[in-house]
N, C-alpha and C positions, 0 to 999 in steps of 0.2 A: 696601580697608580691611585684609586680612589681609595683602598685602603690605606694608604701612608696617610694621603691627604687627610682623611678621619682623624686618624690617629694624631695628628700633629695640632689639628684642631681641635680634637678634645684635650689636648695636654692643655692647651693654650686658655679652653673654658675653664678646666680645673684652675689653672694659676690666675684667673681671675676673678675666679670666685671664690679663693682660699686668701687673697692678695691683701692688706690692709689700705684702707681704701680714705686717705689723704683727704678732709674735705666733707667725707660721706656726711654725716649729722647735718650739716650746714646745707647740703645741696638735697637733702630729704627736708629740712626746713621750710626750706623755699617751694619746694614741690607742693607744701601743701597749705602754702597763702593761694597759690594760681588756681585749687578745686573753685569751680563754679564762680568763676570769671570768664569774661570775654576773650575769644580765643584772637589773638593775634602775633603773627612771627615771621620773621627771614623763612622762606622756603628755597632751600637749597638743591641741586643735580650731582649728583655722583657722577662723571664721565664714564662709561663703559661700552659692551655691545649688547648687551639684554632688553632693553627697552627704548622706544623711539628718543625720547629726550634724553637720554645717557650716550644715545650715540649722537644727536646733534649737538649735545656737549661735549662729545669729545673731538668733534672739529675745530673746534678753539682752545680746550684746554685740555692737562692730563691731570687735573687737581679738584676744578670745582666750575660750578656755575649758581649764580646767584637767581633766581628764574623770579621769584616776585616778594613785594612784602603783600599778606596776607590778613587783613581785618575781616573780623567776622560779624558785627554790627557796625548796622550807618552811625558816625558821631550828626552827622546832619544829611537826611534823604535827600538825594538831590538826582534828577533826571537831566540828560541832556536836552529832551524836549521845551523844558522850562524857560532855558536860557540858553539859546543855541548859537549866541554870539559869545559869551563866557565859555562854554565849554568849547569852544574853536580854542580861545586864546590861551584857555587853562592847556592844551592838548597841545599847540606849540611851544608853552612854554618848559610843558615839559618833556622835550622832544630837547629843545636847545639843551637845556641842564643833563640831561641823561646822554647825550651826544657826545660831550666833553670828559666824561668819565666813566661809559659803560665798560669800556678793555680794564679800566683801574680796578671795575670790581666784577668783571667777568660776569656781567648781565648783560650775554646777549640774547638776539635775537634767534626766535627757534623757525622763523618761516623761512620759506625755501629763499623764495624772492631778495633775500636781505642779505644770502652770503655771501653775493657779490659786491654789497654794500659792508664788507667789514664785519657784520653782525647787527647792523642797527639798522631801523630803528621803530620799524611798526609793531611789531611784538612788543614794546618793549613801551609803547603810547597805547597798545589796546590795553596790557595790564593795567597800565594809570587808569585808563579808562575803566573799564570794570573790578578796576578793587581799589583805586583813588577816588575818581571824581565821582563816582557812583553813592562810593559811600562819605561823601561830604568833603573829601581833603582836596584842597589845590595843592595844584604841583608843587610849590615848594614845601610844603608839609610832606606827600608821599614821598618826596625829593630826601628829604633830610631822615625820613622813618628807613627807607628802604637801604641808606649808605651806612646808618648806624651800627657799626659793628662792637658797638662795645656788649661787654658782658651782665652787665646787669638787668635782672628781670629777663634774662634770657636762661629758659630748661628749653630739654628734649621734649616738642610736644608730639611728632608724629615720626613717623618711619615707614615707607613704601620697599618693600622687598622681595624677589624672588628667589624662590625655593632653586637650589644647584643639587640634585644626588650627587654627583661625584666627589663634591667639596662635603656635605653634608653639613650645607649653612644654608640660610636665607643673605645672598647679597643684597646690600642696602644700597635702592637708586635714588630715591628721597628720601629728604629729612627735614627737619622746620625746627627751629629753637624759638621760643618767645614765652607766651603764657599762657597755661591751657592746662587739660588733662592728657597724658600721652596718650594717642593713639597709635594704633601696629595694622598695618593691612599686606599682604602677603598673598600668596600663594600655598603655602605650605599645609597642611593638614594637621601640626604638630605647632602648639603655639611654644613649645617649649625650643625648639629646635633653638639654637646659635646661630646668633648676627654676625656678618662680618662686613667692615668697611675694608677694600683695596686701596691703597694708597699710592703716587708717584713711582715710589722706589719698588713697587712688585709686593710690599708686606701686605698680610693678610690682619688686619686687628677686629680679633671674636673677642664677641657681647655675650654672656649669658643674659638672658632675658629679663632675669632677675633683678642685673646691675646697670640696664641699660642707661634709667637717669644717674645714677652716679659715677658711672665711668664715663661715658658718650654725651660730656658737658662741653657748651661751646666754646669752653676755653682749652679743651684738648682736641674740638674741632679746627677752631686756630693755628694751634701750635703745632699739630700732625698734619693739616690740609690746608688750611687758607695760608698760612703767613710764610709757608715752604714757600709756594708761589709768588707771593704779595704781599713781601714783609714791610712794604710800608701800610700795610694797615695792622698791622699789632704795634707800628711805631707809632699809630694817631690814636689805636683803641688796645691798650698793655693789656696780652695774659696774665690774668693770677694764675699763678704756679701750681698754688694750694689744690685748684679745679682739674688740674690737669693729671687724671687718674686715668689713659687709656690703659688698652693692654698692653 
């Protein structure tokens, strides 16, 4: 079984490394305005059983989970000790905002305490809390950063994956699309090995590693994962077509 399985997945690297690739120039462009900028992006959960947070993602959905928006420098340092009446109210208000639309965009919560609560909604006020108000945004701002699904200034910047022998891939449990230099952290001993994302329907889609910012663009993240599930957000935030190069 694990020989098929190779087999089928290296056809699959081949045709996508031999594939003419829709977009490429334009999405290698863009990759390399982001060198040596501030890293910030959507940090995505692949659902599966390999790792703690793919399987608490997979209690809510069989597609995706949105886990945080992720800034990598303060725009304004700000402590909660400062102002401990502020960040009360900044921390409920975005509690209210995030209450009302976290199933919309599958940012739940990943603590235990909360799955009887739906998915919401302490996880989900600690991220504001250490990657909003820490680094200077009030809730409405992290509010509006982290629903933003459009495509622009949005590449592959990271990818969390384990190594499988019997598939003879690294599966992908995170990922994060925004601005930055991509980073790959793994398991594997071979940085050359093949990606591969599982999707809803059982397909397997391999990365060669080579193509990964050119195929594994957030508009054929979209189109193949998010908007299966949640096509009213490619109705508020449209694929371009052109990006959508998976395998």
């Amino acid at each position: 079984m694990s020989i098929f399985y190779c087999l089928c997945i290296a056809v699959s690297v081949l045709f996508c490394s031999s594939s003419t690739v829709h977009g490429e120039e334009s999405a290698s462009n863009q990759l390399d305005s982001f060198v040596n900028v501030t890293r910030e992006c959507l940090d995505f959960i692949i659902p599966g059983t390999l790792s703690k947070l793919s399987r608490s993602c997979l209690r809510r959905s069989n597609y995706f989970c949105l886990r945080r928006y992720y800034l990598q420098n303060n725009e304004i340092s700000r402590s909660p000790a400062h102002d401990s009446e502020r960040f009360e109210l900044e921390k409920r208000m975005y509690e209210s905002l995030i209450r009302r639309v976290f199933m919309a965009y599958n940012t739940f919560s990943h603590y235990v305490g909360d799955y009887s609560h739906g998915g919401c909604c302490r996880y989900q006020v600690k991220t504001y809390e250490l990657k909003g108000y820490a680094f200077g945004l009030p809730a409405i701002e992290y509010f509006n950063r982290i629903t933003d699904f459009s495509s622009e200034l949005k590449q592959l910047i990271f990818i969390k994956a384990i190594y499988v022998p019997s598939l003879c891939v690294s599966m992908i449990q995170l990922l994060s699309f925004g601005k930055g230099d991509l980073m790959i952290k793994h398991n594997g001993d071979d940085d050359m090995q093949p990606f591969a994302l599982q999707t809803s329907d059982n397909k397997f889609h391999v990365f060669h590693p080579h193509h990964l910012v050119d195929y594994l663009t957030f508009d054929w993240f979209k189109a193949h994962v998010i908007c299966v599930e949640k096509p009213m957000i490619c109705y508020d935030f449209p694929v371009n077509e052109t990006m959508v190069n998976g395998s």
